[in-house]
C-alpha positions as CSV (number, residue, x, y, z in Angstrom):
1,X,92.7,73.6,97.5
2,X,92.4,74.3,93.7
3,X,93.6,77.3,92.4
4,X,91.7,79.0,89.7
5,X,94.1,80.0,86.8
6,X,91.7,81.6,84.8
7,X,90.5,84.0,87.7
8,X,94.5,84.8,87.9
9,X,95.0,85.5,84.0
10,X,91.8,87.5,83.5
11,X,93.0,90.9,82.7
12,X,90.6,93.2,84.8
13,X,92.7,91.2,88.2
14,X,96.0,92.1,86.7
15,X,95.4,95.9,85.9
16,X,93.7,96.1,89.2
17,X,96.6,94.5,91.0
18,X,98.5,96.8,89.3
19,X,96.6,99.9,90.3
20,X,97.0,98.9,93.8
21,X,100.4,99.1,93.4
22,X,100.9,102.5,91.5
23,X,98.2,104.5,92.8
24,X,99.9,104.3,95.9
25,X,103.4,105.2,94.8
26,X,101.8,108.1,92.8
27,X,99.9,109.6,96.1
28,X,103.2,109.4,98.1
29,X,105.8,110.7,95.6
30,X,103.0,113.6,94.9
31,X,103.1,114.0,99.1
32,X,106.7,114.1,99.0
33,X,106.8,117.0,96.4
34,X,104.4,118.8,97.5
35,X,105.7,118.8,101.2
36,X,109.4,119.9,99.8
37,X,107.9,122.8,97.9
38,X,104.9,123.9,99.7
39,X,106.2,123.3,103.7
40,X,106.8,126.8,105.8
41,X,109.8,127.5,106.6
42,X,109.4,126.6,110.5
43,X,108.3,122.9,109.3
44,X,111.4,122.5,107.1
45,X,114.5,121.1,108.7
46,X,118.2,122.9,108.4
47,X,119.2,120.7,105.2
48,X,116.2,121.7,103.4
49,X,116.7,125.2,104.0
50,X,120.3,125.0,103.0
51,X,119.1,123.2,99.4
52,X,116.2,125.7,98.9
53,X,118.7,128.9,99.0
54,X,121.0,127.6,96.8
């Protein structure tokens, strides 16, 4: 099997494989702070209680 460098090097494959990797990251760590800061306070556990009053 021959592998095609130029297809590899081409710049649209490289900052699409790195899309795939951010946009990801960026929709969870967006999740996570919205969930911390937006959550009822029956859906928050007894640590994050104790961190939000202080």
């Amino acid at each position: 099997m021959h592998l095609r460098y130029d297809l590899l090097l081409n710049p649209l494959v490289i900052i699409c494989s790195l899309l795939s990797v951010i946009i990801p990251l960026a929709v969870q760590y967006v999740n996570r702070y919205l969930h911390t800061h937006g959550d009822p306070p029956w859906k928050q556990s007894n640590e994050e209680k104790e961190r939000n009053n202080d």
